[in-house]
KOLSE-926426 format. One record per residue: residue number from 1; residue in three letters; x negated, y, z negated of N, C-alpha, C in turn. Coordinates in steps of 0.05 Angstrom, whole numbers, plus 5000, padded with zeros to 4 digits. Example, Ala and Ser with C-alpha at 12.3 -4.5 7.8 and 13.67 -1.06 7.14 Angstrom:
{1 'ALA' {4736 4886 4844} {4754 4910 4844} {4736 4934 4844}}
{2 'SER' {4743 4955 4858} {4727 4979 4857} {4742 5001 4843}}
This chain:
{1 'UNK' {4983 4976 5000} {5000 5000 5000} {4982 5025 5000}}
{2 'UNK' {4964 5026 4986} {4950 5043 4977} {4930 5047 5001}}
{3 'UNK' {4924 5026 5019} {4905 5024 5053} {4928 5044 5070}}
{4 'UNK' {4952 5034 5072} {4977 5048 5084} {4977 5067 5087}}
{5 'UNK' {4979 5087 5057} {4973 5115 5048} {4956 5130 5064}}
{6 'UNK' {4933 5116 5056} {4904 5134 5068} {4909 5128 5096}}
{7 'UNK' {4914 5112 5112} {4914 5114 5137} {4938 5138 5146}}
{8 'UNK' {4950 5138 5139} {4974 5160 5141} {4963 5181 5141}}
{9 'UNK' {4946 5188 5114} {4935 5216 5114} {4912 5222 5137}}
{10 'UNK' {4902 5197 5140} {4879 5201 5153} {4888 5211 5188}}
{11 'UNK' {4909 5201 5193} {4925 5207 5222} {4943 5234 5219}}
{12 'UNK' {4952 5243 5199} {4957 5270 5192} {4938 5292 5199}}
{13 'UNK' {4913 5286 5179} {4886 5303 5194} {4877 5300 5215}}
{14 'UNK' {4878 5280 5230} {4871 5291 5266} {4888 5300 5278}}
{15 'UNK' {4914 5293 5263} {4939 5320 5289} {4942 5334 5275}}
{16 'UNK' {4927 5345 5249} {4926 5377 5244} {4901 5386 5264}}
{17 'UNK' {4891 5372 5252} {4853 5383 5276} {4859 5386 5303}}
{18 'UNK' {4878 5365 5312} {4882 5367 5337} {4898 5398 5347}}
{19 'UNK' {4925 5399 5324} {4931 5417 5332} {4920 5446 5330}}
{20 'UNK' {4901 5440 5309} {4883 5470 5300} {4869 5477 5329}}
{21 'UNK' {4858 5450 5337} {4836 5462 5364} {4853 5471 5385}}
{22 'UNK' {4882 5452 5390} {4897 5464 5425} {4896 5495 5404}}
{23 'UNK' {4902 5499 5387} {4914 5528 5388} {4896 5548 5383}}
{24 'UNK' {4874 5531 5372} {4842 5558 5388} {4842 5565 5420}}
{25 'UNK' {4846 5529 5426} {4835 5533 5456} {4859 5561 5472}}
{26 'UNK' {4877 5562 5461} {4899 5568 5477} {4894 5599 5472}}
{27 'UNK' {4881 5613 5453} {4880 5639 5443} {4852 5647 5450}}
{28 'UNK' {4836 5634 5458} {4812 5634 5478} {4818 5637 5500}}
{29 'UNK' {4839 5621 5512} {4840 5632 5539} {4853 5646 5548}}
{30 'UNK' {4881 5661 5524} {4885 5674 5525} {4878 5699 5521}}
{31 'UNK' {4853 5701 5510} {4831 5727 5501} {4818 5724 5527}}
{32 'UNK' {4806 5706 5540} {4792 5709 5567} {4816 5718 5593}}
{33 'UNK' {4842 5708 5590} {4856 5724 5610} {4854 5752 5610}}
{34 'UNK' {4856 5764 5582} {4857 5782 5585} {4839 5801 5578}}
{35 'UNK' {4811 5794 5580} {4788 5812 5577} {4773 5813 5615}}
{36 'UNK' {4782 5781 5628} {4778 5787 5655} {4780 5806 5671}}
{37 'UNK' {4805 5813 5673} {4815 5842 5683} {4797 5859 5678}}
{38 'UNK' {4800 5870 5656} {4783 5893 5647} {4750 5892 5655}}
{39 'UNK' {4740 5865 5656} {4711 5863 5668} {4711 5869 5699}}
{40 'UNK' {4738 5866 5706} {4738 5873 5744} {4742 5891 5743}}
{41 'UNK' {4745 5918 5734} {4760 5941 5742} {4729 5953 5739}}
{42 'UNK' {4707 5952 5727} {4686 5965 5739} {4680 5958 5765}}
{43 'UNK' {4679 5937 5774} {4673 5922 5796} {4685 5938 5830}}
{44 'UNK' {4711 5935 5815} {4732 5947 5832} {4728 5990 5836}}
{45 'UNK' {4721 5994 5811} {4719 6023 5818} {4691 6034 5825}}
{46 'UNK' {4676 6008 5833} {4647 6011 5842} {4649 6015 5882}}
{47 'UNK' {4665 5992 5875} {4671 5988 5907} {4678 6012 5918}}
{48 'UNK' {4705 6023 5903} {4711 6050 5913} {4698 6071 5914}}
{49 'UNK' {4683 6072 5897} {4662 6093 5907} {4647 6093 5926}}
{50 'UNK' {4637 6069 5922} {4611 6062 5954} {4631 6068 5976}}
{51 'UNK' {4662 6060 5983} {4673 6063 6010} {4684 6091 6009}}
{52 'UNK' {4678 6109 5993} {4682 6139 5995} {4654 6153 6000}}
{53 'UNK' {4638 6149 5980} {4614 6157 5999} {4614 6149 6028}}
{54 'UNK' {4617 6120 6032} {4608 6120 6057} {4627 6129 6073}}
{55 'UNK' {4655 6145 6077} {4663 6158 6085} {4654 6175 6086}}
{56 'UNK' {4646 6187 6063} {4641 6224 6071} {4619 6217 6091}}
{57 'UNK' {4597 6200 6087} {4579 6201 6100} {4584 6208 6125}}
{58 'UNK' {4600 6190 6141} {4605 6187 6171} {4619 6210 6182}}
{59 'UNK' {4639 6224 6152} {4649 6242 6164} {4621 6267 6179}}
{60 'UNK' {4607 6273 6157} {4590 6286 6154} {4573 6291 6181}}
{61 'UNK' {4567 6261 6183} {4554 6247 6214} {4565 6260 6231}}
{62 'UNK' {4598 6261 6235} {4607 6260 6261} {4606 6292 6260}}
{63 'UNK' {4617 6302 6243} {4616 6329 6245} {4599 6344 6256}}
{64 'UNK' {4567 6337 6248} {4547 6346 6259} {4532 6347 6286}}
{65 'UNK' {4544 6320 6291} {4549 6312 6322} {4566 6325 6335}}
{66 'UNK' {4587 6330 6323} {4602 6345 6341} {4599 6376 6350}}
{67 'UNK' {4587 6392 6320} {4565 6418 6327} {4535 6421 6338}}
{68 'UNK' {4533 6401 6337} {4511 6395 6355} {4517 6412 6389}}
{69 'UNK' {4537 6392 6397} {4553 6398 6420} {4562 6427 6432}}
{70 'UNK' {4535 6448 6429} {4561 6466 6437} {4544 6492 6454}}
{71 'UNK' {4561 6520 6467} {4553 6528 6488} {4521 6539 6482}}
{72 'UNK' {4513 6538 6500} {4487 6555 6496} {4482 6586 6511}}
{73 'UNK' {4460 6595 6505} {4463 6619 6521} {4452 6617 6544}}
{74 'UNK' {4467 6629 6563} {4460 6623 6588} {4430 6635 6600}}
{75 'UNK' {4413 6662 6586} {4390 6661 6588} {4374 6656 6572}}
{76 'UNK' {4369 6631 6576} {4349 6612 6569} {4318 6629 6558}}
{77 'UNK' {4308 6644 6581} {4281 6657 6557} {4292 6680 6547}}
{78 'UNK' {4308 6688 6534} {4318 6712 6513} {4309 6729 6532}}
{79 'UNK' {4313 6739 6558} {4305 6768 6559} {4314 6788 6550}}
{80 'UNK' {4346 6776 6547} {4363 6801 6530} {4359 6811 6502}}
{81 'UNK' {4335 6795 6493} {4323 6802 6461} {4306 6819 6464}}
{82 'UNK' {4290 6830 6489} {4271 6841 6484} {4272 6866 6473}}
{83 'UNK' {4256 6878 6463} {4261 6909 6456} {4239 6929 6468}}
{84 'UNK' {4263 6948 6477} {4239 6969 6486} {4229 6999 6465}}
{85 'UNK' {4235 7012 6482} {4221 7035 6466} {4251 7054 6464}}
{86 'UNK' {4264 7050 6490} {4287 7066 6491} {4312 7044 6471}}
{87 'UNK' {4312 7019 6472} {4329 7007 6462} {4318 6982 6444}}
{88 'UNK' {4311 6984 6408} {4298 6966 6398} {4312 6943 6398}}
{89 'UNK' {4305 6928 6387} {4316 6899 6382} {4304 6886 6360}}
{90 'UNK' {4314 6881 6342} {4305 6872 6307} {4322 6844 6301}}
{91 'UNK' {4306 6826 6301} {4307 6797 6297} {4299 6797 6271}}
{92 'UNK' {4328 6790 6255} {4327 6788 6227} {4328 6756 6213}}
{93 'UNK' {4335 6753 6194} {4335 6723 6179} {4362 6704 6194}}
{94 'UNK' {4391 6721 6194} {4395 6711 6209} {4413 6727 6235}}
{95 'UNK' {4412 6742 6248} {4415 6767 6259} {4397 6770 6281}}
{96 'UNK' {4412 6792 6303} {4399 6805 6324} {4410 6831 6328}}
{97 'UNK' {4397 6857 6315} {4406 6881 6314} {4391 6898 6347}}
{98 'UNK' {4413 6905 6353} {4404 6915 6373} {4421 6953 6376}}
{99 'UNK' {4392 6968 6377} {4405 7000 6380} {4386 7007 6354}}
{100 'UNK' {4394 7037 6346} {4381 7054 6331} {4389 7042 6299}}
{101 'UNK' {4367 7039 6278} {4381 7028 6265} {4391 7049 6237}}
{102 'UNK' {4388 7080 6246} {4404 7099 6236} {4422 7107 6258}}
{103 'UNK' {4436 7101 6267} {4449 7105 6284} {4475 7106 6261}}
{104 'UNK' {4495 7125 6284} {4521 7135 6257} {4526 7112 6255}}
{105 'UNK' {4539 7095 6277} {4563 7075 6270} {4552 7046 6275}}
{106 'UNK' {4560 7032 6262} {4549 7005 6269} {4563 6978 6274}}
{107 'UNK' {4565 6963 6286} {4583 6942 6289} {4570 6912 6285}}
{108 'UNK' {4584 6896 6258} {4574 6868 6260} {4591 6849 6274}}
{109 'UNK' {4577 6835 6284} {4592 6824 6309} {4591 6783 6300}}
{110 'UNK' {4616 6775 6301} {4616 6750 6288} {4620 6732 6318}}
{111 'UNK' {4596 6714 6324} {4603 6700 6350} {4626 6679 6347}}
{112 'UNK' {4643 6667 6374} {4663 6641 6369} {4648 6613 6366}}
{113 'UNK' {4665 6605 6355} {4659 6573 6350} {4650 6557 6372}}
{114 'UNK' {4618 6547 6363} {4608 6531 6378} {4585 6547 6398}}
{115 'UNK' {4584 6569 6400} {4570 6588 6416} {4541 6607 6403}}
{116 'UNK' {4522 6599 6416} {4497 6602 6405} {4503 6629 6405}}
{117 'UNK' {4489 6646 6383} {4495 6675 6376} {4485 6691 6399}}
{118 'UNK' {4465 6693 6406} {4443 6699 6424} {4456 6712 6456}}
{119 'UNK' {4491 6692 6453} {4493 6690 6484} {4519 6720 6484}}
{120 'UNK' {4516 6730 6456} {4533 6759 6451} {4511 6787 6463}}
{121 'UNK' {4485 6776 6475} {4469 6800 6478} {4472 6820 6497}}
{122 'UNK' {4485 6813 6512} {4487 6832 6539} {4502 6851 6528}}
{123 'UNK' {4542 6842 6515} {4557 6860 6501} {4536 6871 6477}}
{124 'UNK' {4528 6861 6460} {4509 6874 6443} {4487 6901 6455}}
{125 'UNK' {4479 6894 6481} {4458 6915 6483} {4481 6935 6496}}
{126 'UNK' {4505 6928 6515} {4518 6950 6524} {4515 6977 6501}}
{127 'UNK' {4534 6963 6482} {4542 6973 6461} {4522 6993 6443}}
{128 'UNK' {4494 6991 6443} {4471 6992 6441} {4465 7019 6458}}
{129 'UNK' {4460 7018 6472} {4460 7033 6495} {4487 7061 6497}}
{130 'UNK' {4505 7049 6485} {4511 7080 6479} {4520 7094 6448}}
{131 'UNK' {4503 7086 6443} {4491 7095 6411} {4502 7082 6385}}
{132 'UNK' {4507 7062 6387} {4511 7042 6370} {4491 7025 6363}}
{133 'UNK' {4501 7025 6333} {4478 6995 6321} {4488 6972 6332}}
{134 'UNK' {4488 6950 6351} {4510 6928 6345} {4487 6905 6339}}
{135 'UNK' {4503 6890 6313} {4486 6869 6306} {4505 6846 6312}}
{136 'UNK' {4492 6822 6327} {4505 6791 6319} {4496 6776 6305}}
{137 'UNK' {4511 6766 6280} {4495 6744 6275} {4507 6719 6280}}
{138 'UNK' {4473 6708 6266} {4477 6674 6265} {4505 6660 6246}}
{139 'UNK' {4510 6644 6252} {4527 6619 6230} {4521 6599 6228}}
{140 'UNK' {4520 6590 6221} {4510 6562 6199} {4531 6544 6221}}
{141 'UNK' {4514 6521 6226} {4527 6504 6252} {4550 6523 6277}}
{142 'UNK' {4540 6544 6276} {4561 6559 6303} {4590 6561 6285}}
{143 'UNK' {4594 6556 6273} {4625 6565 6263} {4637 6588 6239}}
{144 'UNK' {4641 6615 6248} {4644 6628 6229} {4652 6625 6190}}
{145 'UNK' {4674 6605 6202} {4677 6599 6176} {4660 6596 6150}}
{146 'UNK' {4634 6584 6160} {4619 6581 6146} {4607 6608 6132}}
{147 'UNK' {4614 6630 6144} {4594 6645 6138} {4617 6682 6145}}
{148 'UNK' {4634 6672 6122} {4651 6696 6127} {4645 6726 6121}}
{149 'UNK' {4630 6721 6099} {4610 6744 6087} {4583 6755 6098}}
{150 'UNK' {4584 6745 6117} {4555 6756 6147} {4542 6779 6138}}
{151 'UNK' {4566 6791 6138} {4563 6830 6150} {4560 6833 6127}}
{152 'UNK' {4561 6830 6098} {4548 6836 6077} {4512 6836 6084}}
{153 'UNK' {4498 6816 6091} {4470 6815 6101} {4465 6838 6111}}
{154 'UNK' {4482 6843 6130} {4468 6863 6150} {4471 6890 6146}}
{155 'UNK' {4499 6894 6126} {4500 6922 6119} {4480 6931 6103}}
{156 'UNK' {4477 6912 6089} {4443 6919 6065} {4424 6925 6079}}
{157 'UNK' {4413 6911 6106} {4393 6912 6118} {4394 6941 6132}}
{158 'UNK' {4422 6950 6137} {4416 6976 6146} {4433 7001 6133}}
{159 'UNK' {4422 7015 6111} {4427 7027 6090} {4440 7058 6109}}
{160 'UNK' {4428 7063 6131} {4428 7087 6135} {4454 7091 6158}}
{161 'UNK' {4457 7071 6163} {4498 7063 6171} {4513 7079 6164}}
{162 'UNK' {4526 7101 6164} {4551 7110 6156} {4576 7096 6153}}
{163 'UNK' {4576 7081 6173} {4606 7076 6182} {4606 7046 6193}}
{164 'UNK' {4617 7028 6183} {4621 7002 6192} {4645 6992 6209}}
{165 'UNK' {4635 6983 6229} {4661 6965 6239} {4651 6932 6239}}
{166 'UNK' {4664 6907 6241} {4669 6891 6241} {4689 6880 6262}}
{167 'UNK' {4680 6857 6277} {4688 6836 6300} {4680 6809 6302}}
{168 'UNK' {4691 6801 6326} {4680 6781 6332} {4700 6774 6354}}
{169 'UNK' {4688 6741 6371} {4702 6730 6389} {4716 6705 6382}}
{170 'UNK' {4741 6705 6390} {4757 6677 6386} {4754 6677 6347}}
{171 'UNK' {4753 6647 6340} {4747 6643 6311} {4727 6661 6297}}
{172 'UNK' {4707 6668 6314} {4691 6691 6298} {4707 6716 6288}}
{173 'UNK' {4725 6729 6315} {4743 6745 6310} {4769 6743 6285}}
{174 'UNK' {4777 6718 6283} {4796 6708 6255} {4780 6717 6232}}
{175 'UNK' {4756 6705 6244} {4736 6707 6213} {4728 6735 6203}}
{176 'UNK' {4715 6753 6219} {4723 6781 6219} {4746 6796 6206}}
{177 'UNK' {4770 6785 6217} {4779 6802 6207} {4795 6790 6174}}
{178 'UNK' {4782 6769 6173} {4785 6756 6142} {4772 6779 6123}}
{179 'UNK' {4744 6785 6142} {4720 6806 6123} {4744 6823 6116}}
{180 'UNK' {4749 6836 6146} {4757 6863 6134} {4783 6862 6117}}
{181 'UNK' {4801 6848 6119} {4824 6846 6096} {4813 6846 6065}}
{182 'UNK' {4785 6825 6058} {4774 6822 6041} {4760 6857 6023}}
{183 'UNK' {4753 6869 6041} {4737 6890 6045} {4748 6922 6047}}
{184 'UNK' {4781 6923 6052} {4796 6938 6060} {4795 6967 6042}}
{185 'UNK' {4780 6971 6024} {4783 6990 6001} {4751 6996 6008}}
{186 'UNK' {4739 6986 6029} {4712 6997 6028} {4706 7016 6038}}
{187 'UNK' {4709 7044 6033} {4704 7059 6048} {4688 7066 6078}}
{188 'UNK' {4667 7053 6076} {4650 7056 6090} {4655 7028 6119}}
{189 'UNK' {4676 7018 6108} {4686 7008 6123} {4707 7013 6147}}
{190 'UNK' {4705 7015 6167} {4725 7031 6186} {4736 7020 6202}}
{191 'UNK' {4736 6998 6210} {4758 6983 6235} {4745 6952 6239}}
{192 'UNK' {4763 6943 6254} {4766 6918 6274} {4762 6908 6298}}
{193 'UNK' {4753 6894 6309} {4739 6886 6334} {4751 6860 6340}}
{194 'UNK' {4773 6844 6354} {4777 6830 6353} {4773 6825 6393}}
{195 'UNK' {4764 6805 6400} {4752 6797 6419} {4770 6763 6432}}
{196 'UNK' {4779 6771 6445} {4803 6738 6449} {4800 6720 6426}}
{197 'UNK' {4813 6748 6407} {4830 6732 6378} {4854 6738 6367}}
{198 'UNK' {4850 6731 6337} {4875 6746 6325} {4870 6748 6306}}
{199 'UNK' {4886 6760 6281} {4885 6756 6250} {4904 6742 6240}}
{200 'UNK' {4885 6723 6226} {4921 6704 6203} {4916 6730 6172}}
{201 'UNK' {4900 6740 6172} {4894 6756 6150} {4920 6786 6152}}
{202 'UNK' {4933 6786 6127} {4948 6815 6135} {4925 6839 6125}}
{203 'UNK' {4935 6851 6138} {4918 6882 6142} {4935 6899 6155}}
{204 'UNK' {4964 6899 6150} {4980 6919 6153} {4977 6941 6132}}
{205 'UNK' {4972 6944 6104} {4984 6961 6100} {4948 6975 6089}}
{206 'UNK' {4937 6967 6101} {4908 6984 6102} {4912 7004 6115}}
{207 'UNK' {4891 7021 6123} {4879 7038 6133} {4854 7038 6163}}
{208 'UNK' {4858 7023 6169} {4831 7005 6183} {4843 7010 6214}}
{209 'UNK' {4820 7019 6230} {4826 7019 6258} {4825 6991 6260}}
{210 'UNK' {4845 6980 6278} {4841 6946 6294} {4836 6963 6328}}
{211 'UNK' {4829 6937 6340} {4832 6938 6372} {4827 6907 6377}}
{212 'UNK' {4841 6901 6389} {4849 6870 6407} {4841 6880 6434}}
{213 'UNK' {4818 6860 6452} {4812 6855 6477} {4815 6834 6475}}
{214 'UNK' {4824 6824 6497} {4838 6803 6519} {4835 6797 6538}}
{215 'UNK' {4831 6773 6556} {4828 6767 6585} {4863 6770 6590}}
{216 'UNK' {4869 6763 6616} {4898 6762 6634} {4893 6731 6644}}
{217 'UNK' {4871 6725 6639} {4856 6686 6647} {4857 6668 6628}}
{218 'UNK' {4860 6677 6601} {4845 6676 6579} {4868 6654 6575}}
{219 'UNK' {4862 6626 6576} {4875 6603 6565} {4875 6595 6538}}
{220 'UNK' {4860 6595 6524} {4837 6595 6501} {4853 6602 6480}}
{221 'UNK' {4863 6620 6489} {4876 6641 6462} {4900 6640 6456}}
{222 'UNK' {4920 6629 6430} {4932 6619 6435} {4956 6646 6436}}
{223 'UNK' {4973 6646 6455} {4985 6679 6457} {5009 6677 6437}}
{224 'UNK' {5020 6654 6434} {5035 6654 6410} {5035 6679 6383}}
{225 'UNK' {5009 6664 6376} {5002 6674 6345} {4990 6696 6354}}
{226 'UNK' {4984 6699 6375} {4968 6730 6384} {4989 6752 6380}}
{227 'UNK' {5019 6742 6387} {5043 6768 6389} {5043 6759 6358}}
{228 'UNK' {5054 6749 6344} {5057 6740 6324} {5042 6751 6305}}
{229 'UNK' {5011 6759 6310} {4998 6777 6289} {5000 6810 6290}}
{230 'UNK' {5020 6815 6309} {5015 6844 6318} {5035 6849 6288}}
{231 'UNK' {5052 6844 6272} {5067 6847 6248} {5038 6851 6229}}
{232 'UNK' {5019 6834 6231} {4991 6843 6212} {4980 6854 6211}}
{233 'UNK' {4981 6871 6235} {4958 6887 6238} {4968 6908 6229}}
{234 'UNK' {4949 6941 6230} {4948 6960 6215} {4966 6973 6236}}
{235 'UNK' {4975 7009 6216} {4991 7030 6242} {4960 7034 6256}}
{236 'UNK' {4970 7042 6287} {4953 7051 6295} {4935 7027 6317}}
{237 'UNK' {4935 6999 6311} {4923 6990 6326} {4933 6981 6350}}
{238 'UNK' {4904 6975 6362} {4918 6969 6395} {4906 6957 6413}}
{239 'UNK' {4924 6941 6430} {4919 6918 6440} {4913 6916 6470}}
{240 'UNK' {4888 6909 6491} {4873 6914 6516} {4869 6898 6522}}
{241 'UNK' {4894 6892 6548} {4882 6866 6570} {4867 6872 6587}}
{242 'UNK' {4843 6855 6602} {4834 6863 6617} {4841 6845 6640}}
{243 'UNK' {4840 6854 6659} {4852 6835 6686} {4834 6817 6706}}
{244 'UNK' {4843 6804 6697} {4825 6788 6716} {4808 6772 6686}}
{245 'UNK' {4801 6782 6674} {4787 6760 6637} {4795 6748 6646}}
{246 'UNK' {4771 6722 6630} {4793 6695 6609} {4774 6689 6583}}
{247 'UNK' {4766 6677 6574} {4757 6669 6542} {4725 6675 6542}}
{248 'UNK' {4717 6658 6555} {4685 6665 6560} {4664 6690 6574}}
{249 'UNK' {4682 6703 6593} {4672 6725 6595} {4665 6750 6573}}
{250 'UNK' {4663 6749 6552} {4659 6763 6530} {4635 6760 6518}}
{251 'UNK' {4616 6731 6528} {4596 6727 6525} {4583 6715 6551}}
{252 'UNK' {4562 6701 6543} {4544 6694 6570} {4536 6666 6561}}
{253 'UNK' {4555 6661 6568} {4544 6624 6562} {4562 6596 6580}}
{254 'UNK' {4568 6617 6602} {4571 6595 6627} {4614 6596 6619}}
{255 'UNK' {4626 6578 6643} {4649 6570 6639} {4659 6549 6598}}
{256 'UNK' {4684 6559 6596} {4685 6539 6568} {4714 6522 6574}}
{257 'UNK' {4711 6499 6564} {4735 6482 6569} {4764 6492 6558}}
{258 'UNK' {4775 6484 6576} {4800 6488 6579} {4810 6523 6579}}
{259 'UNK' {4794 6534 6594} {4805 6572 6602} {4807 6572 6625}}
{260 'UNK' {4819 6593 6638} {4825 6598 6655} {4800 6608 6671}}
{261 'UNK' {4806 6606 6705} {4786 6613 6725} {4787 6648 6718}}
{262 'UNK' {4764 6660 6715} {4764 6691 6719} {4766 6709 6748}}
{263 'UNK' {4774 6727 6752} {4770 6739 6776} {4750 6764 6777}}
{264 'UNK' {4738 6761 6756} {4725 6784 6756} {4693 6774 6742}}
{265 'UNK' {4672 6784 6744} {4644 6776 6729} {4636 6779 6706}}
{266 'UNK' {4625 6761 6682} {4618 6766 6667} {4610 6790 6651}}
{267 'UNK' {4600 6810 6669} {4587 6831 6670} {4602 6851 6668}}
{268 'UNK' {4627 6850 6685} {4643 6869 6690} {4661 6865 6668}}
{269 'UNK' {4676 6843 6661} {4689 6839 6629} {4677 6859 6603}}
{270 'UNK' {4656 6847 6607} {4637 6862 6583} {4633 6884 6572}}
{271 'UNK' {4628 6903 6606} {4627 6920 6613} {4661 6936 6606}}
{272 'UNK' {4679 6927 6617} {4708 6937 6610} {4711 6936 6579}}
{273 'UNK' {4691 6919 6566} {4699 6913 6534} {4687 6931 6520}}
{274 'UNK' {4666 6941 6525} {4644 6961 6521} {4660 6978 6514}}
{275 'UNK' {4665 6994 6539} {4685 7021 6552} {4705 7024 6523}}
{276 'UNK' {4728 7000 6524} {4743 6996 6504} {4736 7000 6476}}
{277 'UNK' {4718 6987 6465} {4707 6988 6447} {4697 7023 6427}}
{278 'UNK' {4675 7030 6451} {4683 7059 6446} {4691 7080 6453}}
{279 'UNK' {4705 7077 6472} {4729 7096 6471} {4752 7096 6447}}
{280 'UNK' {4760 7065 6434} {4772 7069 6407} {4755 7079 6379}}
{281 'UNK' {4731 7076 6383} {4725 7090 6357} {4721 7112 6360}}
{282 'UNK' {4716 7126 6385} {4714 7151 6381} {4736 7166 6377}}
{283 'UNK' {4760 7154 6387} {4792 7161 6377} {4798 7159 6356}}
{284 'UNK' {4789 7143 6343} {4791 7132 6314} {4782 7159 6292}}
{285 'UNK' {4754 7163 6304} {4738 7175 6274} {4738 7204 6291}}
{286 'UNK' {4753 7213 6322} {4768 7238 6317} {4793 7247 6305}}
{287 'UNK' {4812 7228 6306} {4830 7220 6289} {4831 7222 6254}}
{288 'UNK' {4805 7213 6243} {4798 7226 6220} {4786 7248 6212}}
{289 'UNK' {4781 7259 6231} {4764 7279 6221} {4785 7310 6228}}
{290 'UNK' {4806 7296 6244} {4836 7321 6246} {4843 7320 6216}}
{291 'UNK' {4841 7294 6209} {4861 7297 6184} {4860 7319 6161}}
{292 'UNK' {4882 7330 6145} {4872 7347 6128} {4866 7337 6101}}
{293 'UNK' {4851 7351 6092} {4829 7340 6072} {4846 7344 6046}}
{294 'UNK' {4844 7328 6030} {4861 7324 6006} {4858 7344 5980}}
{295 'UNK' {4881 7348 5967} {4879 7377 5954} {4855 7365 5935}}
């Protein structure tokens, strides 16, 4: 009886033991289910990073490639940089000032997207030539955007400026007149140069000469938002087709995709843009100088 006993107890303690161990094993693997997870989610937010870098990367890539791609100036040895005695030429950091550089009025000139700066020289020296500072500068991969604050550089560089205007062509021209909206309380700041563009920037209720030149060829530009910004612009400004333009005649850097055939020469565009150019500032700053002077 007493052998009976103990064997009883003795089979009692291995299906306690037994049951003690399933119910470790089972809280073990239930602690390993759920510590797994949590060991993959570094794993997992490693991955994601590497396939975001290596996005930006490629973005980065293509982008560069794609500014790589773009017009050049059509004279190849700079003759239009040279400087003479009657007309200097000052190759700055990143800039090409061309004219007197006390000269009253001065114009920074923002090139379009994709277009080597260099190929603004011919309109630069016009402009030059009848007594204007006009500077172009550089941008950082050809695209204004990059470099909306330009004409800050250049105004420093030339202290003895009175009077600033601000431009550019196509996207340079948007970008421009971003400055001058930004800028609009600057005294010394005086108008707009917009070159087959427009402004998304308002600058209605400034003070600021604008002037819009235009081809009648000019595919490029989108005419939409071109009527569409005339509500932005300032009293007073005003808008010059020229006949026969289209997009690229404003510079010198060969035909650009998708514009219209011109009927007229590079030269002669330029030349019409010139004319325009100052004939409005000199309307402009006779215009101010009628005005009566404040008590």
């Amino acid at each position: 009886m007493e052998r009976n006993e103990n064997n009883f107890e003795g089979r009692k303690a291995v299906a306690e033991s037994s049951a003690s161990d399933a119910a470790g094993n089972a809280a073990a693997a239930s602690t390993a289910g759920a510590v797994a997870p949590c060991r993959r989610w570094p794993r997992r937010v490693a991955i994601v990073l590497v396939a975001l870098v290596v996005a930006a990367v490629l973005a980065v890539a293509a982008f560069l490639v794609y500014a790589s791609d773009y017009y050049r100036d059509a004279d190849a040895g700079h003759e239009n940089l040279a400087s003479t005695a009657q007309l200097p030429v000052e190759q700055g950091a990143h800039y090409v000032a061309f004219g007197d550089p006390a000269a009253e009025t001065g114009l920074v000139f923002y090139p379009g997207a994709k277009v080597e700066y260099t190929a603004y020289a011919p309109l630069m020296r016009d402009l030059a030539e009848r007594g204007y500072l006009a500077v172009v500068v550089e941008m950082p991969f050809n695209f204004a955007f990059f470099g909306i604050d330009a004409a800050d550089e250049v105004r420093a560089a030339f202290p003895q400026v009175s009077e600033w205007w601000v431009g550019g062509h196509s996207l340079g021209g948007s970008m421009a007149a971003q400055y001058a909206a930004d800028h609009a309380e600057d005294g010394a700041l005086a108008g707009l140069v917009l070159l087959g563009a427009y402004t998304a920037s308002d600058l209605s209720a400034s003070d600021l000469g604008a002037l819009v030149v235009y081809g009648s060829e000019d595919q490029v530009l989108n005419r939409g938002k071109l009527a569409d910004s005339a509500a932005l612009m300032p009293e007073g400004a005003r808008a010059i087709e020229i006949v026969g333009g289209n997009h690229a005649g404003f510079g010198a850097y060969g035909p650009q995709e998708g514009d219209g055939e011109t009927t007229v020469s590079a030269e002669e565009q330029q030349g019409q843009t010139a004319d325009a150019i100052d004939a409005y500032v000199k309307a402009r700053r006779q215009a101010t100088a009628e005005l009566p002077e404040a008590a």
